[in-house]
mmCIF file as Biopython writes it, N, C-alpha, C and O atoms, coordinates in Angstrom:
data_model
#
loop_
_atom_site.group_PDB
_atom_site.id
_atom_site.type_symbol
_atom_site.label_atom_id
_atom_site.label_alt_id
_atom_site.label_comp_id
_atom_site.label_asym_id
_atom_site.label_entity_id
_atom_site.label_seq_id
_atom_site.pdbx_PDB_ins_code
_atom_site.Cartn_x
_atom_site.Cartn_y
_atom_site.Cartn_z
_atom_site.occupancy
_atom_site.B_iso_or_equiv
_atom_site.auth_seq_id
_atom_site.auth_asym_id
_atom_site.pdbx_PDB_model_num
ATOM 1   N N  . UNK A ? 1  ? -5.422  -12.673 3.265   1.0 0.0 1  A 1 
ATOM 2   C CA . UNK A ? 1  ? -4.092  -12.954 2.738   1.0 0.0 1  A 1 
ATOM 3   C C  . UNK A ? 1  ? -3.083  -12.221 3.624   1.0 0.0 1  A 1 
ATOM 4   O O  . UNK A ? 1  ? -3.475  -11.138 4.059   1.0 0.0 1  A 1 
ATOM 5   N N  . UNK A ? 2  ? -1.760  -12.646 3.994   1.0 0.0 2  A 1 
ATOM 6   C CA . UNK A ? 2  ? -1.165  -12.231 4.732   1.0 0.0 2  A 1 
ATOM 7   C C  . UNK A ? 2  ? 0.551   -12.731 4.651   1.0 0.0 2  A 1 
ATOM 8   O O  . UNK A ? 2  ? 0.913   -13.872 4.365   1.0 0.0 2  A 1 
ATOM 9   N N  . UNK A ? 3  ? 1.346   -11.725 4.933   1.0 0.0 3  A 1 
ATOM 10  C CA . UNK A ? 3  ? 2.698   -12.132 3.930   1.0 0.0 3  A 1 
ATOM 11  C C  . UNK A ? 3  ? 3.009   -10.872 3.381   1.0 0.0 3  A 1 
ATOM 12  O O  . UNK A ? 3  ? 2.270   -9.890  3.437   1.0 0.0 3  A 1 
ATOM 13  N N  . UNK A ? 4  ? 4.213   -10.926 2.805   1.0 0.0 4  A 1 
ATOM 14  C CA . UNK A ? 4  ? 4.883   -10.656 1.822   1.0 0.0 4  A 1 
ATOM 15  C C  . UNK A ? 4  ? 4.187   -10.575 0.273   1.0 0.0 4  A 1 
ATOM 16  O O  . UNK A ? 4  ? 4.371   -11.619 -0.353  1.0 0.0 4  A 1 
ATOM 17  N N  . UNK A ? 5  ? 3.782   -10.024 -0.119  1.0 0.0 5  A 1 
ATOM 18  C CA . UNK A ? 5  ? 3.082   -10.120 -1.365  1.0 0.0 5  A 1 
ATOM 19  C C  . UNK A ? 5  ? 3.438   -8.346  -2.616  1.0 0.0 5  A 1 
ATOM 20  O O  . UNK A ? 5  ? 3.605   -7.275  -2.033  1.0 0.0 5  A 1 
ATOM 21  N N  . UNK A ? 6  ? 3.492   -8.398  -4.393  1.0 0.0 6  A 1 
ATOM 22  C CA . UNK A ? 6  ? 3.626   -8.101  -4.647  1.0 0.0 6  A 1 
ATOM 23  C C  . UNK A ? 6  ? 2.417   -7.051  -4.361  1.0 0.0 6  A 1 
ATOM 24  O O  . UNK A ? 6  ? 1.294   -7.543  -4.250  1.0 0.0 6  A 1 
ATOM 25  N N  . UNK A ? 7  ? 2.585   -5.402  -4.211  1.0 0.0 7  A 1 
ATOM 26  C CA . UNK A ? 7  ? 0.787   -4.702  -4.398  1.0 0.0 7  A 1 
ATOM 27  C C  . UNK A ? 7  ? 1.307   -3.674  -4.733  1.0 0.0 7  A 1 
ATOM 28  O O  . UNK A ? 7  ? 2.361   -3.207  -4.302  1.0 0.0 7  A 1 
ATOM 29  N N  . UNK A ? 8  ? 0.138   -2.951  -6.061  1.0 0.0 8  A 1 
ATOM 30  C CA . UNK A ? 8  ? 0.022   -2.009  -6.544  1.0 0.0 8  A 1 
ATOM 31  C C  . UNK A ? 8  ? -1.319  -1.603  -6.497  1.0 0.0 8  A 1 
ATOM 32  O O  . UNK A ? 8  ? -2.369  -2.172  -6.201  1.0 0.0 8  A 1 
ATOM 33  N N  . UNK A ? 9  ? -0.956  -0.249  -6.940  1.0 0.0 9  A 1 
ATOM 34  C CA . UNK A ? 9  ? -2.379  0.408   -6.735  1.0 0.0 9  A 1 
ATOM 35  C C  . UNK A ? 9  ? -3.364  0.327   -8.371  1.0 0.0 9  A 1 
ATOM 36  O O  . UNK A ? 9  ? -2.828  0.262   -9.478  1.0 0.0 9  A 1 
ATOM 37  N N  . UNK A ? 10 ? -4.611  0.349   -8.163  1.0 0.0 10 A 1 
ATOM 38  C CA . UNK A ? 10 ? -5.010  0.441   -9.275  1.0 0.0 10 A 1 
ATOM 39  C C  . UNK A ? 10 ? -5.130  1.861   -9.985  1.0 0.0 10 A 1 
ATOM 40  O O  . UNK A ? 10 ? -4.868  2.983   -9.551  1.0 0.0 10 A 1 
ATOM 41  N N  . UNK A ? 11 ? -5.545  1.500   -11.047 1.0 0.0 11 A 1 
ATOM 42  C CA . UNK A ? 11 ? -5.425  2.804   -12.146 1.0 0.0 11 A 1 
ATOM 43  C C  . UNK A ? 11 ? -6.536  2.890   -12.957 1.0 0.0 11 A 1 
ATOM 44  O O  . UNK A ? 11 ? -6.971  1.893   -13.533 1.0 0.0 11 A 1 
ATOM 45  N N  . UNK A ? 12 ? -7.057  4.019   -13.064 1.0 0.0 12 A 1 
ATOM 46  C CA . UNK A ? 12 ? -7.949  4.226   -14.132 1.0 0.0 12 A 1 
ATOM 47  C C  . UNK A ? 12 ? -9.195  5.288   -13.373 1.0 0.0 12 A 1 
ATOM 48  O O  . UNK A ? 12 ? -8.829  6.236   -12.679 1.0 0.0 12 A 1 
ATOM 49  N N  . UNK A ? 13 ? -10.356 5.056   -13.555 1.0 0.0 13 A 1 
ATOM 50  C CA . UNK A ? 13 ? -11.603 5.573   -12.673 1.0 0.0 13 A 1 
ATOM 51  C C  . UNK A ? 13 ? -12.413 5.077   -12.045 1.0 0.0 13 A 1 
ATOM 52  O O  . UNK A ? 13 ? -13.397 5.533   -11.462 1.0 0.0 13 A 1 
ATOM 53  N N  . UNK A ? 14 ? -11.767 3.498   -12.211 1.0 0.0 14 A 1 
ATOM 54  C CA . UNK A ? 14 ? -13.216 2.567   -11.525 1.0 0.0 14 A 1 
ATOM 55  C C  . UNK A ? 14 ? -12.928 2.533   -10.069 1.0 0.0 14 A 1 
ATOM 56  O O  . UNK A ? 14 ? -11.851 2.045   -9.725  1.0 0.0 14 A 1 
ATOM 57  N N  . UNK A ? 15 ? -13.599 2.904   -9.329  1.0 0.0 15 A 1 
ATOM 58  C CA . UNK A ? 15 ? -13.240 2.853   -7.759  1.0 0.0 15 A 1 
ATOM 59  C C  . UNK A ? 15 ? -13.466 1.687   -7.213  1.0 0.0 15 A 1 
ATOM 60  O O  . UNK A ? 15 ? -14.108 0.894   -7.902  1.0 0.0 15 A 1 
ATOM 61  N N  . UNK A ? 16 ? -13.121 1.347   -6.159  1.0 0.0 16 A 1 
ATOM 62  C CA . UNK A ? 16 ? -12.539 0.128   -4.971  1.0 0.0 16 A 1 
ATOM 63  C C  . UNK A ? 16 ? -13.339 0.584   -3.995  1.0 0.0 16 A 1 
ATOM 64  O O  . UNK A ? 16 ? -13.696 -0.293  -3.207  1.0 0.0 16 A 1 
ATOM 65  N N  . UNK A ? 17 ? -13.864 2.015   -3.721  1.0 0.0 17 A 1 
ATOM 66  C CA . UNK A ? 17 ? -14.031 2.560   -2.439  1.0 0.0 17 A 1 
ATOM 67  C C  . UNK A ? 17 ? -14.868 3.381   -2.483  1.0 0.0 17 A 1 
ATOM 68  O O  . UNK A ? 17 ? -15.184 3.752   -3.614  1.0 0.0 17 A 1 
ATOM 69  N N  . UNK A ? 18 ? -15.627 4.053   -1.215  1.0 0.0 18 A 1 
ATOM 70  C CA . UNK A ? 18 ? -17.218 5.065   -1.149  1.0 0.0 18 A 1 
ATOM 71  C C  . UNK A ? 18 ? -16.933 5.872   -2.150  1.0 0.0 18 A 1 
ATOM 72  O O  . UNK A ? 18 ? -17.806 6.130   -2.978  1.0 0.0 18 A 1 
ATOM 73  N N  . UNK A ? 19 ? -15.717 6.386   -2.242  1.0 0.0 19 A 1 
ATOM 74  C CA . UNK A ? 19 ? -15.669 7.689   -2.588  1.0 0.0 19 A 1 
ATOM 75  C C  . UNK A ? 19 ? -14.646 8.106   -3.156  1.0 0.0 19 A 1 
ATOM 76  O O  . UNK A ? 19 ? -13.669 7.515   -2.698  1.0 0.0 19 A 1 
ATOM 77  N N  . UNK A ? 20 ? -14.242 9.189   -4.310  1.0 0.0 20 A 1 
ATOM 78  C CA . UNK A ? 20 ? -12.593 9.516   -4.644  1.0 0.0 20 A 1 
ATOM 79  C C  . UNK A ? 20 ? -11.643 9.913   -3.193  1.0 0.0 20 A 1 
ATOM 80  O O  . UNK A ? 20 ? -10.461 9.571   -3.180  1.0 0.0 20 A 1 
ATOM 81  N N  . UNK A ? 21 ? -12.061 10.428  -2.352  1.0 0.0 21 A 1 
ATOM 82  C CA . UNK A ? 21 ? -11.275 10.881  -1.164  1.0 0.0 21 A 1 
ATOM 83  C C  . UNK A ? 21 ? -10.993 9.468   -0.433  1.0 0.0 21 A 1 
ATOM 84  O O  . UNK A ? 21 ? -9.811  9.123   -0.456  1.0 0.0 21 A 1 
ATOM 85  N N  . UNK A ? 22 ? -11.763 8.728   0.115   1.0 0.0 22 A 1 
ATOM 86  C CA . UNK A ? 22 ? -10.908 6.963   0.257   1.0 0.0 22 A 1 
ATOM 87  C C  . UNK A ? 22 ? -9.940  6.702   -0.930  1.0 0.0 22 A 1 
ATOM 88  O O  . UNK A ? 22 ? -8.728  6.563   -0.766  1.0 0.0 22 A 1 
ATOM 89  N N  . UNK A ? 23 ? -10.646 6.638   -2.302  1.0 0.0 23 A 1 
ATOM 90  C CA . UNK A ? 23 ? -10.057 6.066   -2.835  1.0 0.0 23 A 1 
ATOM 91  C C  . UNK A ? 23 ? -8.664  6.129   -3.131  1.0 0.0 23 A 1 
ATOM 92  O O  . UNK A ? 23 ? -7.815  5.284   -3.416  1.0 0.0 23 A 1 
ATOM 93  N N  . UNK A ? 24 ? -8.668  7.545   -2.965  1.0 0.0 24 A 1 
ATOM 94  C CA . UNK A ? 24 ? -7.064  8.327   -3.374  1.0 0.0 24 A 1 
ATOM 95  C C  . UNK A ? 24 ? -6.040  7.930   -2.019  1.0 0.0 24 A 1 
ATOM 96  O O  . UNK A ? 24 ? -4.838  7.667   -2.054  1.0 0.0 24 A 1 
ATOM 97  N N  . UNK A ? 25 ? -6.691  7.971   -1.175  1.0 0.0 25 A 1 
ATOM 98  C CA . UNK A ? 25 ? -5.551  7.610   0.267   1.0 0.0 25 A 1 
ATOM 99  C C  . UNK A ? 25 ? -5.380  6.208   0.188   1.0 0.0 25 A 1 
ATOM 100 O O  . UNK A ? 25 ? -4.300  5.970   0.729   1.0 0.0 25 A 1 
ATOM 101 N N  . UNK A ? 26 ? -6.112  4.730   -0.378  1.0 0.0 26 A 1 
ATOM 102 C CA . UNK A ? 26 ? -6.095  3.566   -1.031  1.0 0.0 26 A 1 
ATOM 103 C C  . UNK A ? 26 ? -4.649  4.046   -1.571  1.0 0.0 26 A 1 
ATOM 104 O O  . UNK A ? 26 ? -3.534  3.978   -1.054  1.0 0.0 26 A 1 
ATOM 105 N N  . UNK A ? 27 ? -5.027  4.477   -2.617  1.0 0.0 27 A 1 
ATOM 106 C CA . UNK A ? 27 ? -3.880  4.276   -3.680  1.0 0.0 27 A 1 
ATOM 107 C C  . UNK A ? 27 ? -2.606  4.907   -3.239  1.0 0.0 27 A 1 
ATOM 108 O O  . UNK A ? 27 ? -1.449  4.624   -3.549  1.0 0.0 27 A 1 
ATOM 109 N N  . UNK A ? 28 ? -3.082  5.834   -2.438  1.0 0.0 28 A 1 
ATOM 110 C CA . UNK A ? 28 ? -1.266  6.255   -1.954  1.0 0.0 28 A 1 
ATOM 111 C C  . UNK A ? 28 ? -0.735  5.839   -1.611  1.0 0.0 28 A 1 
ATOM 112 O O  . UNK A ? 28 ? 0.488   5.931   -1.712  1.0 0.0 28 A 1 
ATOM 113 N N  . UNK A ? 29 ? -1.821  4.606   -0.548  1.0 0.0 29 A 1 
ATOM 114 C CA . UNK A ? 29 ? -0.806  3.486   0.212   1.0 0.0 29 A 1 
ATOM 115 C C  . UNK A ? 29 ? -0.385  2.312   -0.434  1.0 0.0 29 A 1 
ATOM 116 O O  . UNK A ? 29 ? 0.625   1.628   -0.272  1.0 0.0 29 A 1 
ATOM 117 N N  . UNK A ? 30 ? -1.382  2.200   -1.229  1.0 0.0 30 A 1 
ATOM 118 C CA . UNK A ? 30 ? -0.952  1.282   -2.057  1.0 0.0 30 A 1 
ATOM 119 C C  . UNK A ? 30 ? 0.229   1.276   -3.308  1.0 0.0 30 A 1 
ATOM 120 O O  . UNK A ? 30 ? 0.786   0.274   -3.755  1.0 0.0 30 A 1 
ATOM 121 N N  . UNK A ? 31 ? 0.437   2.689   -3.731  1.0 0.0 31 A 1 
ATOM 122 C CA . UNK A ? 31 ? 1.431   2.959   -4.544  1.0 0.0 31 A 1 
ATOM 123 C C  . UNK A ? 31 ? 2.706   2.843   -3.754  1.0 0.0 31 A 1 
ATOM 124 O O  . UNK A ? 31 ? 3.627   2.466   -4.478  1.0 0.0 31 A 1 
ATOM 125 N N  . UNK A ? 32 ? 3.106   3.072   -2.336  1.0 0.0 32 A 1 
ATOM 126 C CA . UNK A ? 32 ? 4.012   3.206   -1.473  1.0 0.0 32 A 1 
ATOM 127 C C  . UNK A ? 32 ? 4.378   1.495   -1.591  1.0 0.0 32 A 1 
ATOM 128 O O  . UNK A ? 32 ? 5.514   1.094   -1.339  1.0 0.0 32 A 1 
ATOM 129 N N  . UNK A ? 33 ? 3.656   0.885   -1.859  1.0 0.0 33 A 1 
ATOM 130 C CA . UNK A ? 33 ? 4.493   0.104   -1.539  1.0 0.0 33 A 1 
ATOM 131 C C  . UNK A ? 33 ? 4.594   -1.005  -3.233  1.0 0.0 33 A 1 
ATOM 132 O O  . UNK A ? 33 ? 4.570   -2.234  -3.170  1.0 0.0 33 A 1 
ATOM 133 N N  . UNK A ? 34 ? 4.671   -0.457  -4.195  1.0 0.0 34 A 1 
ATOM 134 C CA . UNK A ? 34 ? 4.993   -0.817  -5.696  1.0 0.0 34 A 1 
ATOM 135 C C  . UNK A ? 34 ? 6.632   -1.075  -5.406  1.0 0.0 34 A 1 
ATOM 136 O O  . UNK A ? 34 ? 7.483   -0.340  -4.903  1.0 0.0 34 A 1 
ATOM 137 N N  . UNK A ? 35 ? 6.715   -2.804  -6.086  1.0 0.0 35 A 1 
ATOM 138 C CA . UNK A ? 35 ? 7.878   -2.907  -5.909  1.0 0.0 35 A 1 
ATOM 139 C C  . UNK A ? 35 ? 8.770   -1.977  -6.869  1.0 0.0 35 A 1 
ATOM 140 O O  . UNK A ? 35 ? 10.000  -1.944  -6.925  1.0 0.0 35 A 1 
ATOM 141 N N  . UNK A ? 36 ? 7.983   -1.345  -7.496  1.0 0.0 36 A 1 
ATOM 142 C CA . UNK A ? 36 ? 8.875   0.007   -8.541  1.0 0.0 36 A 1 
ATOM 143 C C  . UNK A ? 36 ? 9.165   1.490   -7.636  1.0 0.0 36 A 1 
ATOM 144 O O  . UNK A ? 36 ? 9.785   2.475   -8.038  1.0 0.0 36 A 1 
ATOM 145 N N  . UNK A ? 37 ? 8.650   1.336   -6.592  1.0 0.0 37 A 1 
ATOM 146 C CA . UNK A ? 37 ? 8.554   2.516   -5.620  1.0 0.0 37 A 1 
ATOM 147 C C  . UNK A ? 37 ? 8.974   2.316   -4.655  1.0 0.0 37 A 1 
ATOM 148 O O  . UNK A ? 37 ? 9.728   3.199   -4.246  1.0 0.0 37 A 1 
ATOM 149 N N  . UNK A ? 38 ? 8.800   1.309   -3.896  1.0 0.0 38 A 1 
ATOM 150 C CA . UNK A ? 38 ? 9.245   0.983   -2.249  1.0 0.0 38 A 1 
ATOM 151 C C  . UNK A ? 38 ? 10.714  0.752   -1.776  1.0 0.0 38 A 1 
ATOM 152 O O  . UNK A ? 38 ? 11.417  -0.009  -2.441  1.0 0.0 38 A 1 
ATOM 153 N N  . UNK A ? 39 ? 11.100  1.220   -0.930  1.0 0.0 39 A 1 
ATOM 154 C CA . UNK A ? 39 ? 12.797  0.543   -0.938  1.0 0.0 39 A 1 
ATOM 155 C C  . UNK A ? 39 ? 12.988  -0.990  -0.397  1.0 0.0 39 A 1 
ATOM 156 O O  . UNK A ? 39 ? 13.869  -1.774  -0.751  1.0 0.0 39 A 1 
ATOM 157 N N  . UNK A ? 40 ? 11.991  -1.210  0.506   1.0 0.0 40 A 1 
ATOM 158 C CA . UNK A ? 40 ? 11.999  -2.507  0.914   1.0 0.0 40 A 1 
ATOM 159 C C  . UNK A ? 40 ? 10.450  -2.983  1.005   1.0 0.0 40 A 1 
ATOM 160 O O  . UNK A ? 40 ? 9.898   -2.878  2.100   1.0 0.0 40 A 1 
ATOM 161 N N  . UNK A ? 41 ? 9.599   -3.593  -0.292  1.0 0.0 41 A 1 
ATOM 162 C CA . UNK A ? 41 ? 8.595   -3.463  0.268   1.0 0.0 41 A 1 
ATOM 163 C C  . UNK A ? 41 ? 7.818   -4.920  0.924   1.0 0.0 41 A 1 
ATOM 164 O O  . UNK A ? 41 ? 6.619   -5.125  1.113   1.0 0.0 41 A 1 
ATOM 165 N N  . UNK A ? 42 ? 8.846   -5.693  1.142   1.0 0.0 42 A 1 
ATOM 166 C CA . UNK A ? 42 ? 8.550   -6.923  1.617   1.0 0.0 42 A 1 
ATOM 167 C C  . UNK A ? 42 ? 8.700   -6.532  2.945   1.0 0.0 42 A 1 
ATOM 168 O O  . UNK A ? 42 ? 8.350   -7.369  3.776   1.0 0.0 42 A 1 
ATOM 169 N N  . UNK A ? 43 ? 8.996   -5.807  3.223   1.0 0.0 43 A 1 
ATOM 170 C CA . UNK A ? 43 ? 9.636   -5.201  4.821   1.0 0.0 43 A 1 
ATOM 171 C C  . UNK A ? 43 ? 8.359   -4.234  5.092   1.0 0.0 43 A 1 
ATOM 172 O O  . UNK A ? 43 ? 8.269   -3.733  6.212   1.0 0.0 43 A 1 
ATOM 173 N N  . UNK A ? 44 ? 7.587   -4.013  4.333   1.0 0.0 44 A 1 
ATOM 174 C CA . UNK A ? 44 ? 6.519   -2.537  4.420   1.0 0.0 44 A 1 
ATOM 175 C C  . UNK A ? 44 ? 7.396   -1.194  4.052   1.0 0.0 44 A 1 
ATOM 176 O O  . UNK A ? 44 ? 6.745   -0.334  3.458   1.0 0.0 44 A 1 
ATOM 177 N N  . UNK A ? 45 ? 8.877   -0.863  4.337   1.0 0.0 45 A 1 
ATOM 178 C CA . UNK A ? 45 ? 9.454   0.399   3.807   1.0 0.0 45 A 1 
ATOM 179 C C  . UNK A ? 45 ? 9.224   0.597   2.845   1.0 0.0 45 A 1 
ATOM 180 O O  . UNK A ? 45 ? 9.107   -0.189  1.906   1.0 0.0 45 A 1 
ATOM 181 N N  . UNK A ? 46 ? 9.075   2.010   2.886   1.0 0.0 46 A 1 
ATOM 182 C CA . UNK A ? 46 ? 8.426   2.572   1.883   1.0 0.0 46 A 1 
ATOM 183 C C  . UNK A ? 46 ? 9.990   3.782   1.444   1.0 0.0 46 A 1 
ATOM 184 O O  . UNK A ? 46 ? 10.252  4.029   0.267   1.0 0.0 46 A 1 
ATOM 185 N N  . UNK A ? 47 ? 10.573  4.194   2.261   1.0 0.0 47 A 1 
ATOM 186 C CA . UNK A ? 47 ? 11.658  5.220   1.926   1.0 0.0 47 A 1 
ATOM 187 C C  . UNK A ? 47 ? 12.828  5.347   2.917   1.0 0.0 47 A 1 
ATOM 188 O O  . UNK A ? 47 ? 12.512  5.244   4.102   1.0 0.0 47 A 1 
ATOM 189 N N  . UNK A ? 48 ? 14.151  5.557   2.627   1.0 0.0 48 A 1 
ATOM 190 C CA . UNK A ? 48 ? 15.170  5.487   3.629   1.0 0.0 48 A 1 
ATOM 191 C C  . UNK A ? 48 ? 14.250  4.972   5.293   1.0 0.0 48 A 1 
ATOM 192 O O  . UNK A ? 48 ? 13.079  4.727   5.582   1.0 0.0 48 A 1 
ATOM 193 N N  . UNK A ? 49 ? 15.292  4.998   5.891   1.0 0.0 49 A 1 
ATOM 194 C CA . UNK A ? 49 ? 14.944  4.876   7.264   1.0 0.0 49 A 1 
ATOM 195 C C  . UNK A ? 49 ? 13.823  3.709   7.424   1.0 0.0 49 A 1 
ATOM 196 O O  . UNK A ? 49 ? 13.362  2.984   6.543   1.0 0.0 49 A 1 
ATOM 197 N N  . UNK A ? 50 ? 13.525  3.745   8.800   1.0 0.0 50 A 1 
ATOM 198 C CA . UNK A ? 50 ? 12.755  2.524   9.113   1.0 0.0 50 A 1 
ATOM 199 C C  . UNK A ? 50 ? 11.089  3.169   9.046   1.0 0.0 50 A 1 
ATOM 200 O O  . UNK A ? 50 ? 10.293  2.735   9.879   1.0 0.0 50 A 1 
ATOM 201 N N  . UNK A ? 51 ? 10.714  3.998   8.234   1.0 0.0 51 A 1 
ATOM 202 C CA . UNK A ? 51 ? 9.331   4.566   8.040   1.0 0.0 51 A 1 
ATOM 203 C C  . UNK A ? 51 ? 8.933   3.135   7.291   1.0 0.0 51 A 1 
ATOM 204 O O  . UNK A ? 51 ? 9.629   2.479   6.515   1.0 0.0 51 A 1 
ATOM 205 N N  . UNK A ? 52 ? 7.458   2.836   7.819   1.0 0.0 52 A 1 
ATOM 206 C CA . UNK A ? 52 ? 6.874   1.543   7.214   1.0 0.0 52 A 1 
ATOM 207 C C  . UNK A ? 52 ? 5.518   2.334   6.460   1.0 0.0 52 A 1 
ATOM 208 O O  . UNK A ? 52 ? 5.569   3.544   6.235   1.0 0.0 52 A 1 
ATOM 209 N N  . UNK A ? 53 ? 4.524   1.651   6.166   1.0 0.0 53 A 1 
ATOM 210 C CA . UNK A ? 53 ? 3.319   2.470   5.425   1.0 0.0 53 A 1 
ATOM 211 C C  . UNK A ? 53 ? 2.341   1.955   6.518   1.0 0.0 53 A 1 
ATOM 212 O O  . UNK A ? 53 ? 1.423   2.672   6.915   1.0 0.0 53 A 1 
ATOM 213 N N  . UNK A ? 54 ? 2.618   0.301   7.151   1.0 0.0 54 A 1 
ATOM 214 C CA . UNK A ? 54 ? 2.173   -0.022  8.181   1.0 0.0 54 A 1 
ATOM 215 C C  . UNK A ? 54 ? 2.993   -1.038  9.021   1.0 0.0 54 A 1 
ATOM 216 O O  . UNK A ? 54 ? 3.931   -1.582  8.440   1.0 0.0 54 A 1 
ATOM 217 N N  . UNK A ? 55 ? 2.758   -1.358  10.306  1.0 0.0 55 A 1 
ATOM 218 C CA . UNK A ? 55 ? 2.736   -2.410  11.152  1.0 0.0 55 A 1 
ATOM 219 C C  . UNK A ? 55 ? 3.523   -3.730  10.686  1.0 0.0 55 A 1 
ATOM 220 O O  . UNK A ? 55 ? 4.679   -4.150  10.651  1.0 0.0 55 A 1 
ATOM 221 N N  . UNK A ? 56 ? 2.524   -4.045  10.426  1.0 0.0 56 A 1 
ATOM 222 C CA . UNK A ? 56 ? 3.153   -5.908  9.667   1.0 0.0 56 A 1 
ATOM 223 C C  . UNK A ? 56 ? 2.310   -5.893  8.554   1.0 0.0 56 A 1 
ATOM 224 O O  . UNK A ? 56 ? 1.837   -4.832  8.145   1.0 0.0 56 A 1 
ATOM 225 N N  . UNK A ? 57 ? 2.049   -7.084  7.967   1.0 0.0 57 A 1 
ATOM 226 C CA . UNK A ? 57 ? 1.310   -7.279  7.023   1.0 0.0 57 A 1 
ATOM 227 C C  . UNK A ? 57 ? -0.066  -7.661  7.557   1.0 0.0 57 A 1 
ATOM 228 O O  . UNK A ? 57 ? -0.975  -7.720  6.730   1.0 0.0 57 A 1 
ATOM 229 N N  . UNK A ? 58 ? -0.294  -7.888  8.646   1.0 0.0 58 A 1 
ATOM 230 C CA . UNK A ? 58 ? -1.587  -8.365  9.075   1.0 0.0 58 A 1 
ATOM 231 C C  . UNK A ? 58 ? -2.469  -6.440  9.419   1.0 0.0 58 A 1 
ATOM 232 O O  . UNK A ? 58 ? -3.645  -6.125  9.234   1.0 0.0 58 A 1 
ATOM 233 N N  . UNK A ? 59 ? -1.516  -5.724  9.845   1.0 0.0 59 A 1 
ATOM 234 C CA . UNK A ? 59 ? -2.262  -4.421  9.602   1.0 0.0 59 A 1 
ATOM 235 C C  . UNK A ? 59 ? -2.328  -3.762  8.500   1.0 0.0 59 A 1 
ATOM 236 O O  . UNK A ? 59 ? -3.251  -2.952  8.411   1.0 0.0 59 A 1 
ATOM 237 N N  . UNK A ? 60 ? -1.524  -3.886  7.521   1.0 0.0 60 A 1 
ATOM 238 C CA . UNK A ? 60 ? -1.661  -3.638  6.411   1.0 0.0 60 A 1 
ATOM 239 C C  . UNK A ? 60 ? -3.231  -3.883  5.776   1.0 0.0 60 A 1 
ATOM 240 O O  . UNK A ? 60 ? -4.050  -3.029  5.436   1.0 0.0 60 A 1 
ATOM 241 N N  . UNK A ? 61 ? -3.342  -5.397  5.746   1.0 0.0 61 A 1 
ATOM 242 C CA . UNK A ? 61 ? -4.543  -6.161  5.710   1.0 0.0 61 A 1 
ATOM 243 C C  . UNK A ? 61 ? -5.853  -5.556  6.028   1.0 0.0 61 A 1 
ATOM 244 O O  . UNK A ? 61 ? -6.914  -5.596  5.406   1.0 0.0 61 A 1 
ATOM 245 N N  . UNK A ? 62 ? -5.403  -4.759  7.585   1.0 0.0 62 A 1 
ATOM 246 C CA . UNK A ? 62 ? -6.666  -4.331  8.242   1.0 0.0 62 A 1 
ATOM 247 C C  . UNK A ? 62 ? -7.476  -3.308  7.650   1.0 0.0 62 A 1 
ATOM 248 O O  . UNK A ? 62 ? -8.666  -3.065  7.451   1.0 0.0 62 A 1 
ATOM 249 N N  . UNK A ? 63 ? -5.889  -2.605  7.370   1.0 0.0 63 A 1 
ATOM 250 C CA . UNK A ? 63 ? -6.277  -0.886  6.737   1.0 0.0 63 A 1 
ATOM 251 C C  . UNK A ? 63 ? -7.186  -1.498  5.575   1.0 0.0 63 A 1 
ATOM 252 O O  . UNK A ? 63 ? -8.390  -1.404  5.813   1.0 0.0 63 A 1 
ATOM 253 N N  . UNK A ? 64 ? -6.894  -2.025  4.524   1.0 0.0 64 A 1 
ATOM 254 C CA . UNK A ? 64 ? -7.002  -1.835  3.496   1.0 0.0 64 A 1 
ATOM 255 C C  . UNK A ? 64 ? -8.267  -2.930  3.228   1.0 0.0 64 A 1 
ATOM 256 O O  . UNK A ? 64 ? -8.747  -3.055  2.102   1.0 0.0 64 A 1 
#
């Protein structure tokens, strides 16, 4: 999938990932970009200035 898309992180204890230490850096990035959190997150900004969380959306993709 690739685009512009709404993403949040999940919640609770069920993991996505090897381990709580992935999992938690998952969710940070993934919380960064909650359209309740992000300043632009169709853009990837995550806070003032042109700081992104990633690339485009196709690295976004990669990371995650």
């Amino acid at each position: 999938m690739s685009g512009p898309r709404p993403v949040r992180a999940a919640r609770g204890t069920e993991l996505t990932c090897l381990g709580w230490p992935q999992e938690a850096a998952l969710r940070m990035l993934m919380n960064n970009l909650d359209p309740e959190v992000a300043e632009r997150p169709d853009d990837l900004v995550v806070y003032g200035g042109s700081g992104r969380a990633a690339r485009s959306w196709e690295a976004f993709d990669a990371l995650v």
